[in-house]
N, C-alpha and C positions, 0 to 999 in steps of 0.2 A: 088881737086877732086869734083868732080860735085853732088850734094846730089837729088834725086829725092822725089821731095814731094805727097805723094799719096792723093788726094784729093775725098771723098766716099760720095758721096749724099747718103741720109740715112732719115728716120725719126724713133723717136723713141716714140710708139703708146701703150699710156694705154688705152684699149679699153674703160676704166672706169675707173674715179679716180675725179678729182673735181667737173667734170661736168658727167649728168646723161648718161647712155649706148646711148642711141640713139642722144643726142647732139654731141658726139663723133662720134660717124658711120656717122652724116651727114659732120660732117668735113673729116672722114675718105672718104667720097663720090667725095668731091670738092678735096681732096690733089689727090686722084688717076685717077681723070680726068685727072689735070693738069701734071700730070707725064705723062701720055699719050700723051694727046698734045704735049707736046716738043720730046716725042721721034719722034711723026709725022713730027714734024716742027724743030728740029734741029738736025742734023747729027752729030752734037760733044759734044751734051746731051750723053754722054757714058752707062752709066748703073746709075739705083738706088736701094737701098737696101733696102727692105718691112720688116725689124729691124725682122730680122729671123723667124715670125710667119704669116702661112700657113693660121691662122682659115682669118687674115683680106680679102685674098682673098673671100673667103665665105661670110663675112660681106658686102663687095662690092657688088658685084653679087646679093643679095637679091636685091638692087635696081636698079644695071645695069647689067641687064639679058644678055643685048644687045652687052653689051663689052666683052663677054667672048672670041670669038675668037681674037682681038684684045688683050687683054690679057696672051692669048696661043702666038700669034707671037712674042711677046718682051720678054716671058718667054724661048722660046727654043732659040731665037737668044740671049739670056744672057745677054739681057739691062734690064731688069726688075729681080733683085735678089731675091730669094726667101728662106726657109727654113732657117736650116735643123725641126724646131721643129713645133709644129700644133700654143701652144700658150709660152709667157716668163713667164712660172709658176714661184710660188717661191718655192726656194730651200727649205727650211726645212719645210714647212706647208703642203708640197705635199709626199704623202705617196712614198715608194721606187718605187714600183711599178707603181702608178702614173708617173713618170719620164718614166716610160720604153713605156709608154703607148701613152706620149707625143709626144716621138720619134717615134713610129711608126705610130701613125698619121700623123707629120709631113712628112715622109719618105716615106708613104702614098700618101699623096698629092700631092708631088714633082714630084712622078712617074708619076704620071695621066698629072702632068703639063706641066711634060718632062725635068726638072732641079731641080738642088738644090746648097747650098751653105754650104760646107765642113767645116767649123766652129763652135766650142760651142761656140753660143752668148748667154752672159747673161750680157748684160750694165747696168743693172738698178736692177738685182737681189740684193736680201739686207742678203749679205753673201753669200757662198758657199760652198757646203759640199765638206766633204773629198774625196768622190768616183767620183768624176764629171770623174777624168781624167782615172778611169778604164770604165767608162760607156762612154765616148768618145774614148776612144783605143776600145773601141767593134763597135762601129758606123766605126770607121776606118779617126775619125779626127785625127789630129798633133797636135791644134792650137784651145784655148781654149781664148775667150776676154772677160772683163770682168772689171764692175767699180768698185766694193767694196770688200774689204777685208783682203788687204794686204798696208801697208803702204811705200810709194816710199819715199827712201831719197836724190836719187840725187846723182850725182860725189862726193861730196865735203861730203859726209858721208857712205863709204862706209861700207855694212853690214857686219857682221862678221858669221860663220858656227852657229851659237848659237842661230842668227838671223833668227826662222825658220819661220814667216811671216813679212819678211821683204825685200824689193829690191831696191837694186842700180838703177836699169833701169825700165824701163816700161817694157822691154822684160823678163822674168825667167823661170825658170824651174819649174813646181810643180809637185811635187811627191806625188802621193794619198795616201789612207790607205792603199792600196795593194800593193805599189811602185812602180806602174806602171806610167810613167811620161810624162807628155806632155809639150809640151811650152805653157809658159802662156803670155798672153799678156792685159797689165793693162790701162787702159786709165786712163791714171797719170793726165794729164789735162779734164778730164772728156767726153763723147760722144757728146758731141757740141763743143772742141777746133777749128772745123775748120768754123762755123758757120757766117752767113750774112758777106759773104767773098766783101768787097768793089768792085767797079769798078771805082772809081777817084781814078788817081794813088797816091796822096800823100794821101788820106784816106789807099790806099792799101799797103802805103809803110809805115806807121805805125800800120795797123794792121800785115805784115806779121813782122817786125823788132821787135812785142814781142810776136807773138804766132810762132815765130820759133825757138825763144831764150825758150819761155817754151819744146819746144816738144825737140828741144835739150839736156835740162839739163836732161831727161832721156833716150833718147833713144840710143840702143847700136846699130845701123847699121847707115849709110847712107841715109836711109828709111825713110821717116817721115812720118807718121799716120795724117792727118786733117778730121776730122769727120765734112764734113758739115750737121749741123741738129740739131734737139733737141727734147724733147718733143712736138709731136702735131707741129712739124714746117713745116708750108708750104714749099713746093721745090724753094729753089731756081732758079728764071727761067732765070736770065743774069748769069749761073755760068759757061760760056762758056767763057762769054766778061771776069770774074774776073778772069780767069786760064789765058786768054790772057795776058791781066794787069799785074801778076805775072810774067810771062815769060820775060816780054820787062824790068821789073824794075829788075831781077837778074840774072847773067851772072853764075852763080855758084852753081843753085838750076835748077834741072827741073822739071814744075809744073805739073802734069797731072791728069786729069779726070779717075780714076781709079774704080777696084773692090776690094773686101777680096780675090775671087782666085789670083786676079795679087798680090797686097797686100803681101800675105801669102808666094805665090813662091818667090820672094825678099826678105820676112823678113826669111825667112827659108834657101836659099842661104847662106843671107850673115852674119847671127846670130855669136857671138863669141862662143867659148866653154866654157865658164870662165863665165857663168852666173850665176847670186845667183838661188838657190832653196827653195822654199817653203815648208813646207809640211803638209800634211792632209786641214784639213777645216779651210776657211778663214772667218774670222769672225770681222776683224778690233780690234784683239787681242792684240795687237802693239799700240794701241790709248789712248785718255783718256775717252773713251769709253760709250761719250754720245748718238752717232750716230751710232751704232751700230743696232738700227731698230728692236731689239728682241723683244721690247713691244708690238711691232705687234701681237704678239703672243697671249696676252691677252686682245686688246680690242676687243668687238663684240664677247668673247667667243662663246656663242649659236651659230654661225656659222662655228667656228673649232670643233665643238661636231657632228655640220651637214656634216661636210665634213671626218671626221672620220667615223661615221655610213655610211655614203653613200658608201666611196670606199671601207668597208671593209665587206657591202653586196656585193658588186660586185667582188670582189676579192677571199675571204671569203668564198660566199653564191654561188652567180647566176651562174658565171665561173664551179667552181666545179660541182655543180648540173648537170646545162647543157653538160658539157662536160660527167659525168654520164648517163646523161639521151640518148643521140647519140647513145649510145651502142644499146637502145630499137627501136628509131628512124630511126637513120640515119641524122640528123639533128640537125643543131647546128644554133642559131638565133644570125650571125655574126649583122646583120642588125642593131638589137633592141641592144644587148651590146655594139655597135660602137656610137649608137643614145644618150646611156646614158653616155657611156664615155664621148664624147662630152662635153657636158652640165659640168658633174665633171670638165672637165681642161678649160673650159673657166672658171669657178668661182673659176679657182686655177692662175689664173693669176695674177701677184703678187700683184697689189692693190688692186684686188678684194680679194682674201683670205686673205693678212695682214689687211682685212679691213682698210684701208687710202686711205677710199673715202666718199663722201656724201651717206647721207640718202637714196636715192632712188636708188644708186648703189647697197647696201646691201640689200634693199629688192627685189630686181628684183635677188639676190644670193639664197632666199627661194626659189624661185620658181622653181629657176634651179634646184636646191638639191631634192624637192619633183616629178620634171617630172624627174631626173635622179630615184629615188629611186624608185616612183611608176613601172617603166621600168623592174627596177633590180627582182620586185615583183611579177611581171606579169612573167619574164624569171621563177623567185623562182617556182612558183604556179604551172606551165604547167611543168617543171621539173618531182617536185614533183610528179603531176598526170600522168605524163605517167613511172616515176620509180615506184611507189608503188605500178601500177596496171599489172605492170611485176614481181612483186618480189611476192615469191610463199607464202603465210598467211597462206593455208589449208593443207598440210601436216601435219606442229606440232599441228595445230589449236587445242586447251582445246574447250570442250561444254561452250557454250555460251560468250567462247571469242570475245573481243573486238579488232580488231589487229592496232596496230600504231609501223609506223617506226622512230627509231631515228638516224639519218645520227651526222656523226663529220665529218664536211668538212673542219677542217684545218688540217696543216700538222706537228700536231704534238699529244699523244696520252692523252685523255683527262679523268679525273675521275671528274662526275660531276653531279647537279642533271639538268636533263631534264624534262621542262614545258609544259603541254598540254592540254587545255580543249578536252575532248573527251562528241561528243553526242552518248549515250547509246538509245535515244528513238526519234521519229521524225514523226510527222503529217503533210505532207503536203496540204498548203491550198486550193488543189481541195478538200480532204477529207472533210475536215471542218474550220469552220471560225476562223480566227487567237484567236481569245479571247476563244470559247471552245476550241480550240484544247490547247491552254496557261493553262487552267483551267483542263482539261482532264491529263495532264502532271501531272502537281501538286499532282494529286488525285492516279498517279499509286504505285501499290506497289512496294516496293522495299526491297531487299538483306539485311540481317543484317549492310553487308560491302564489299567493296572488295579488290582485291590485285591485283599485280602483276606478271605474270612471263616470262620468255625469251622461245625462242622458243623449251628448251630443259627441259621446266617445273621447271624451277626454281623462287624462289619469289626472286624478289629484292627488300630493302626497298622502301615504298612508301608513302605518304600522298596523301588522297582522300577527296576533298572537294564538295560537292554537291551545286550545282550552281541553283537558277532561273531558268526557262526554258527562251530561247531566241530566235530568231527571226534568220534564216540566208535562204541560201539561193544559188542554184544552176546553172550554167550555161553551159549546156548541149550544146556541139558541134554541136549537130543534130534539136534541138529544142527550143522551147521556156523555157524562166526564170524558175526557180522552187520554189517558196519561201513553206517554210513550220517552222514549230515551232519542236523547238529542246528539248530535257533533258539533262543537261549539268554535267560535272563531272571534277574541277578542278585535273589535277594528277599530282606529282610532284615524280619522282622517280629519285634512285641514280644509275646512271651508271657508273661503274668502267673499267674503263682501256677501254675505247674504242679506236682504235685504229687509228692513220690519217685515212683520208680520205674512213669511212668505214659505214656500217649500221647494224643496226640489228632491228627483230623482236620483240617487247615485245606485250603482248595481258595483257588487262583487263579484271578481269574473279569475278563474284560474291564469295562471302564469307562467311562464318556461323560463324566469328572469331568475339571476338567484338575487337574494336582499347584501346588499352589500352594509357594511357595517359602516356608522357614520363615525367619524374619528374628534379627538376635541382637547383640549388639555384639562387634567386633574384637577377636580374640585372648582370647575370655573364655568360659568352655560355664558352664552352669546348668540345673537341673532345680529339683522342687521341693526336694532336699534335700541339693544340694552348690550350691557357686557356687566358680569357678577363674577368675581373672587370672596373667596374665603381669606381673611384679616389673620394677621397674628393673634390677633386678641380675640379670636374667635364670632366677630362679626363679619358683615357682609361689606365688599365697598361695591358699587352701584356706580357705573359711568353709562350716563346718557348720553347716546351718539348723536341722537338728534338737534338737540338743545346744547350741546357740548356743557354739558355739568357731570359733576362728581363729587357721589354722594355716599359719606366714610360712617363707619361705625351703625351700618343700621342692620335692627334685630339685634336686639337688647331686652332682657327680660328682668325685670326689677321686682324682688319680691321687699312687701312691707307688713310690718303687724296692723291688726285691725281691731280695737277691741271697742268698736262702733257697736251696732244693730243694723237691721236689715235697712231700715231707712237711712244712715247718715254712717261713713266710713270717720273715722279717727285714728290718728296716727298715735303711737306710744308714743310719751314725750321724750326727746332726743334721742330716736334711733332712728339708725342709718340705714337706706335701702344697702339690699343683697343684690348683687348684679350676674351678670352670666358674664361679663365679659371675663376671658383669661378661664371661663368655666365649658371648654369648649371639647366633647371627648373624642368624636371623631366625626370627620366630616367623607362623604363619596357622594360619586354620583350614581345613582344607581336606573338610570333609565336616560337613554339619549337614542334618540332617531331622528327621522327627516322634518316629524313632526315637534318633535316635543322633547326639552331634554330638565332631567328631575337631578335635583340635589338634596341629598339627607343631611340634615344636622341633629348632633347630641348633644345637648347641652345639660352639664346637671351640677346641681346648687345645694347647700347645706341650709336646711328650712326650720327654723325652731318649732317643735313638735306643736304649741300652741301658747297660748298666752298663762302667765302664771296665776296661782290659786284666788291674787288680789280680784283679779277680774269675774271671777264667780260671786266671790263677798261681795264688790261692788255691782254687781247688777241683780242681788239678793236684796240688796240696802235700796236699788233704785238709785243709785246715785248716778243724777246727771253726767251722759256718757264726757262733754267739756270736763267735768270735774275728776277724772278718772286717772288714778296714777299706776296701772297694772303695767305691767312690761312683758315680753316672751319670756319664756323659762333660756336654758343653756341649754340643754339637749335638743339633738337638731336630727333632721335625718334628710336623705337624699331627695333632693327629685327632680325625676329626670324629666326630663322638656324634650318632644322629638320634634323637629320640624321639617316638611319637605316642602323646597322653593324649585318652583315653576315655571318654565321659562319656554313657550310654546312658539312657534316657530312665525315670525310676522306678527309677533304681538308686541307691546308696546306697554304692556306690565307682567311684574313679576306675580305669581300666586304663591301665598303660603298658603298650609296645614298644618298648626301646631296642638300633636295633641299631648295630652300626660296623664296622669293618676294621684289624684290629690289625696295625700295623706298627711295632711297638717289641718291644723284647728288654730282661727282667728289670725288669717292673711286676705292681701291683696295679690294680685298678678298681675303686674300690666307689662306690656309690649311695647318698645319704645324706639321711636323714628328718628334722630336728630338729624335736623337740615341745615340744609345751606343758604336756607332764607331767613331773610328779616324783615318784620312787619309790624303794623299795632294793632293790624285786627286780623283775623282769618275768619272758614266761609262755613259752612256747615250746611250737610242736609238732613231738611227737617219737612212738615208736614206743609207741602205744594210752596214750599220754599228753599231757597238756596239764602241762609240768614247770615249777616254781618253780624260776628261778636269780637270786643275787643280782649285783646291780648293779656291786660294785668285789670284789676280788679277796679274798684271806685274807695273813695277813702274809707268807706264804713266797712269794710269788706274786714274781717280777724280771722275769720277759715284759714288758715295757711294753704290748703288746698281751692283748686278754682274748677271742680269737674263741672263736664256739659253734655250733654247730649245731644245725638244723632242718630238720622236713620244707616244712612247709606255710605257716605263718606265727609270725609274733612279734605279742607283744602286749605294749604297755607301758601299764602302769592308775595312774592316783593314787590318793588314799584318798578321793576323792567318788565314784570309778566310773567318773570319764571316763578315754577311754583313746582309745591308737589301733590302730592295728594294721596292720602291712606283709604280705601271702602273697605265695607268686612259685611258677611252675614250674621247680623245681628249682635252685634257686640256695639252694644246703644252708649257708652261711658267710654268718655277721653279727656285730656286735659292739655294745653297750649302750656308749656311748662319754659318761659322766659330767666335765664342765669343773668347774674350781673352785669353780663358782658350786654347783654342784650341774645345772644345765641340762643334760639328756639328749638324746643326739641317736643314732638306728637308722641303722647302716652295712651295707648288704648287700654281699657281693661278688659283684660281676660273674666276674672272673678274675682267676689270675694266672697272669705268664708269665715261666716259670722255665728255668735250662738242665742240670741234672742231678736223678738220683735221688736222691742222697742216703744214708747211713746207714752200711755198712761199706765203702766204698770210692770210686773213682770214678769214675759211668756218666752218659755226656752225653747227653742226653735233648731233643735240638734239637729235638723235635718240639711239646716242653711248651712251648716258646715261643709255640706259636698265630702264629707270622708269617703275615703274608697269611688270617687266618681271618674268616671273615664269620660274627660273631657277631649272635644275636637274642636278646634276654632280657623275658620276659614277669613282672612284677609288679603287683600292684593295693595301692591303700590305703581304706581306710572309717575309722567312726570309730564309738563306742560310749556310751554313757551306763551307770549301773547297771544299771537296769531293760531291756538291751536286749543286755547283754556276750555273754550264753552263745549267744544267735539267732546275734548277728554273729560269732563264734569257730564256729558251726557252718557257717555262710553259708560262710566262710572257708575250712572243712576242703573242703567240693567246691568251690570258685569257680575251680579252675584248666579243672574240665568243664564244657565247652560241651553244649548241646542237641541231641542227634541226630538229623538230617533224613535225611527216604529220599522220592523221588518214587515213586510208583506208579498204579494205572490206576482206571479208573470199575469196579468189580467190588462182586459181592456176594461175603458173607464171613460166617462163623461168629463173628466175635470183633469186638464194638460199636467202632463210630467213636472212640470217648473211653474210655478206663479207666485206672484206677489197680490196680493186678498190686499191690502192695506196700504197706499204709500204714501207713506211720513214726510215732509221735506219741513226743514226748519232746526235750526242747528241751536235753537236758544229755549226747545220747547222739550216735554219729557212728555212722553202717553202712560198716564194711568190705569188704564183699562178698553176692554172692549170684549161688550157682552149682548146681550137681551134685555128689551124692554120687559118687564115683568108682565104688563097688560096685553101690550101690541105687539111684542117679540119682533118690532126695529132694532135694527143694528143703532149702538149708542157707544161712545167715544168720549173719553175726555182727558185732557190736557193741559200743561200751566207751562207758563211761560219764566223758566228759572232763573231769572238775569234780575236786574234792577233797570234795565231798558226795555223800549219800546221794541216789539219784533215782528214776525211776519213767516206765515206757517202754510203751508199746502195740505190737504188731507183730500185722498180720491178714493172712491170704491167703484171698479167698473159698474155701469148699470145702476149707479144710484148718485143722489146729490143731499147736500148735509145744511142744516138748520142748527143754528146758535142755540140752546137751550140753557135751563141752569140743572144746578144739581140734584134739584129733584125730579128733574127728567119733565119738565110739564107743558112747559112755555116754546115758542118755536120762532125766530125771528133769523134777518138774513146775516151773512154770515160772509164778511170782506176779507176773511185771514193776517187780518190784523188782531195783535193781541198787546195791551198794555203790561207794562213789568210788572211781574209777579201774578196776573189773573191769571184763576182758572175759567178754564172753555168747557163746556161741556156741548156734546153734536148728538140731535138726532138724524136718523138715514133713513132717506126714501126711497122706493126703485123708482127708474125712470121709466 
């Protein structure tokens, strides 16, 4: 029988990875001329494939304006492939929502373009989560491709049911978290097997006599996959004469210039039933687990701290606001949050976010991240200023209150305290010159004290700090700038129970009370439901009142050599971590009130200045980082670690901020928990899932290290239900680290600091070192009991968002002092979002259900009622608030 070999011009385009963004775009310039040419100039040039992302059209066109319609003609007659996604982010670095967000720009673009290309491509992704195949069953794929993950054995080892990332074939089944399951399809010989395909036939009769013998020993149809391409490969322009060549040398193969649709309808035909299944997230779990790519995760930290903050103002902050603020409006600024999304998913591209690129790739990632954020800021501001100045302040308004609103824009209900300098007094500089009116401030009288209260006169606790007078300054829609001199008033009060996606009034009002000083014992914060001391040994012990646990030795800093690359950490062989414990310089507490009481720690450790001269030689030589015998030098120098721990008044986790100043070359940093539990797996959150990984490795496993990645938090549970659990903003790299005993102890990373790229050659990357970088890393811990696990794991999912404050004026207003815009109920669901239809500018929502159970969810918007949709926002069906484990939901809203 006759075997058809599918042969897919392709190229596979890191916009940015060893060479800087714009070296690439100008290759990206010359490969897509010459695609054009030949579709001009040769009629049996068939199609090529623009490796699934939309943004490189855009890239194009900034310097060939002129080809756009030449561009559109190749694109609707379907020689030019295109989609389905905007860029090839990476899977686990890009937030859940990010992914959704991907997609509909690609989906986006495709529409405008008039095509697209019905497959999840992810060739070069480094891993793949669990939920790929429910968020491709919502786009309305079959057929997911993809290079890393799953380990192929070939006929001659067939896997067993036990075998859950493992395949006989190139072709499998994988079954998501949700079970919903697609065919996967594995490029066993990797996305270049069918590359610089010969045209002398005895060159072409031994290149196809072993790259058909390779695509054989996996593949389960007839069908043969040749990937002509590779990274940054120019097109092959004789691959018309080399499919000729093909054709006359075998009588028993047919060769043809193919696409993924032709491709896909054949491998889909003629698929066996009998195929192995995968399941959840492919991670190269099955391996010995050096190339696995996780370490991605922690070099260039500072820029997964930038890419957490950014999407989760925009998610978070701007979305919500804006979609709030319409109600006043009428108006939703699709423009400006499409302008900044942008920006976010190009720098989520996968080399660009694993950082495993050069120097001047990553800094050209700042920039992106501050014109994304500044965007998101400007949405935030105007938001703000037209809800506050709708929401009614002078009804309750107290004499001589102050009114400031504090919005909870996530979707879940938050007790916490909320930060806000408030100006109480203000000279602008028509009145008088900035230094009197500075010095006029200073000299006014002022209140014994003040307080706090909501708009139904009640005080809530607060801490009031009197600030400088300061310099700010107004920008009047109508007129010119306003700058004037302010009286400033740090406030910091405790909101309880606010509720998703809701506001309320509080007003600042003078006082005759004096502030009494809160009292406490040295070096120790307590509420009613944590209690923390400082250790001899200079850690923390942690007794939970609730749960009656006690938990010793936590906050530990462990420094290790790294004489890796940005992709893969490596440990010098047989050196011992540095520890902080017994490294402890002084501990106080230097802030305690009614709301909030702050503990300082110094902790500083002797760091070897960097790795010795061996590890230059050796990554000069290219020698395989496994193979590498460099060690630290002896000289060492200080470094000091500051961390302040958190303990806010009704809360139920501790915060740290640990920052420091890195002046060593070729280290790790991590942070380390040891607990009081024991377990074989722990929980992780990752993208619209809460994933089960287990504890110790699979026997193929030689890494001595076992890192993993996360968005939000880790969770480590016994078999009673106690458990703990670490979240942090953006610190995506941790590791389950099991001693002999069995005793578990949670390692996050800080950073490492490395000095090249890594992979096929050798690119020094001085900049990964972070010398001289002034790091700040934000992480919280709580703790859980059975009866409390899913609250505290959703607490967890928003607890990196703080409360959002806005001052504004005594006014009357169309929209009540206090509301809740959004109510959440469902204690096993997380909300993602809520924003604007891009077309119809409908309120739209969506949501996953984070359990491995079946659960059950309320969502109400006064004046409107909600339709099941999916994630591309299209389809509209009814909607019983029932939700299966692990689905996402996605809602449109209608008024009533």
């Amino acid at each position: 029988m006759t075997k058809t070999v599918h042969i897919i011009s392709h190229t596979h385009w890191d916009r940015e990875w060893y060479l800087p963004y714009e070296r690439h775009h100008m290759l990206l310039v010359e490969l897509i001329d010459s695609i054009l040419e030949l579709f001009e100039t040769d009629p049996e040039f068939k199609s090529f494939y623009l490796d699934g992302q939309t943004v490189l059209l855009d890239d194009y066109l900034e310097i060939r304006p002129e080809n756009e319609p030449l561009l559109k003609k190749y694109i609707e007659a379907g020689r030019l492939r295109i989609g389905p996604f905007y860029t090839l982010q990476d899977a686990f670095l890009s937030s859940s929502e990010s992914h959704v967000r991907n997609f509909l720009q690609g989906h986006s673009d495709a529409k405008r373009w008039g095509q697209t290309t019905e497959i999840g491509y992810y060739p070069d992704t480094f891993g793949n989560v669990g939920q790929t195949p429910q968020l491709m069953n919502q786009l309305g794929f079959d057929v997911v491709a993809y290079g890393r993950g799953v380990k192929p054995t070939g006929f001659a080892n067939d896997s067993n049911e036990e075998d859950n990332f493992v395949s006989s074939y190139s072709e499998m089944k994988w079954a998501g978290a949700d079970g919903t399951e697609v065919l996967g399809l594995l490029f066993a010989n990797w996305y270049s097997n069918g590359n610089e395909i010969p045209t002398d036939p005895k060159q072409a009769k031994d290149f196809w006599t072993q790259k058909l013998a390779d695509a054989e020993s996996y593949a389960s149809t007839d069908h043969l996959l040749m990937m002509n391409g590779c990274d940054h490969q120019p097109v092959q322009r004789d691959i018309s004469e080399a499919i000729r060549v093909a054709n006359a040398l075998y009588d028993d193969y047919e060769f043809i210039h193919s696409d993924f649709p032709t491709y896909i309808k054949a491998l889909v035909e003629n698929v066996p039933e009998d195929l192995d299944t995968v399941h959840g997230e492919l991670t190269s779990q099955e391996t010995e687990g050096w190339y696995t790519l996780t370490n991605t995760a922690s070099s260039r930290s500072y820029l997964k701290q930038q890419n957490e903050a950014t999407t989760r103002l925009l998610e978070m902050v701007a979305e919500p606001l804006a979609t709030l603020a319409y109600e006043v409006t009428g108006k939703y600024p699709h423009n400006m949050l499409e302008y900044a999304w942008k920006f976010v998913l190009q720098n989520q591209f996968h080399d660009s976010i694993c950082t495993s690129g050069v120097d001047e790739v990553h800094d050209g990632m700042e920039s992106r991240f501050e014109r994304a954020a500044n965007t998101a800021r400007h949405v935030i501001i105007e938001s703000l200023r037209e809800l506050s100045g709708a929401i009614d302040t002078e009804t309750d308004a107290p004499e001589q209150g102050t009114p400031f609103i504090v919005f909870n824009t996530t979707g879940g209900e938050k007790t916490s305290v909320a930060e806000i300098t408030l100006e109480v007094d203000r000279i602008p500089f028509e009145q008088e010159f900035p230094t009197q009116a500075y010095e006029r401030l200073e000299q006014l009288e002022r209140p014994a004290s003040y307080k706090v209260i909501d708009s139904k006169g009640h005080e809530l606790p607060a801490d009031i700090v009197e600030l400088d007078p300061r310099f700010n300054y107004d920008l009047p829609k109508d007129k010119f700038r306003q700058p004037y001199m302010a009286r400033n008033l740090q406030v910091k009060v405790l909101v309880e129970q606010a509720p998703a996606l809701s506001w309320r009034t509080l007003y600042l009002v003078p006082s005759d009370e004096t502030v009494e000083q809160v009292a406490g014992e040295p070096t120790v914060l307590e509420n009613e439901y944590l209690k923390v001391a400082v250790a001899d040994n200079g850690t923390l012990t942690v007794m939970d009142k609730v749960h009656d646990t006690v938990q010793e030795n936590v906050l530990i800093f462990e420094d290790l050599g790294d004489i890796g690359n940005e992709y893969v950490y490596k440990r010098p062989v047989g050196e011992e971590p540095i520890l902080s414990t017994d490294a402890l310089i002084k501990a106080e507490i230097i802030e305690r009130s009614t709301v909030r009481q702050v503990l300082s720690l110094h902790h500083r450790i002797d760091v070897p200045i960097s790795a010795d001269e061996q590890l230059d030689l050796e990554q000069r030589k290219i020698i395989e980082f496994r193979d590498r015998k460099a060690q630290r030098v002896s000289e060492t120098k200080p470094l000091d670690i500051y961390t302040t721990v958190t303990l806010d008044a009704r809360s139920q986790q501790l915060d740290f901020e640990t920052t420091l100043k890195n002046e060593m070359k070729d280290h790790r940093l991590r942070v380390l928990f040891p607990t009081a539990h024991t377990s074989e797996v722990h929980y992780a959150d990752t993208v619209f899932e809460t994933v089960e990984r287990p504890n110790r490795v699979s026997a193929a496993w030689t890494n001595p290290e076992n890192a993993q990645r996360m968005h939000r938090f880790v969770n480590i549970v016994d078999e009673s239900g106690d458990g703990v659990v670490v979240s942090t903003n953006g610190l995506n790299e941790y590791e389950v680290i099991v001693d002999d005993e069995g005793a578990q102890t949670l390692a996050v990373s800080l950073f490492r600091a490395v000095g090249e790229l890594g992979d096929w050659g050798y690119f020094p990357t001085p900049g990964a070192q972070t010398l001289d970088h002034h790091y700040t890393f934000n992480y919280r811990l709580s703790f859980h009991g059975k009866a409390d696990r899913q609250a505290t794991l959703q607490q967890a999912i928003y607890s990196a968002q703080d409360l959002i404050t806005t001052q504004t004026t005594i006014s009357g207003g169309e929209l009540p002092a206090t509301k809740q815009f959004l109510s959440v109920e469902g204690e096993a669901i997380a909300l993602t979002m809520l924003k604007r239809h891009k077309e119809t500018d409908e309120i739209i929502t969506r949501l996953y259900n984070f359990t491995p159970n079946e659960g059950q969810y309320d969502l109400q918007i006064a004046g409107f009622n909600r339709k099941k949709s999916n994630i591309l926002e299209e389809i509209e069906q009814a909607d019983d608030g029932k939700v299966r484990p692990f689905e996402i939901v996605t809602h449109k809203w209608h008024q009533i």
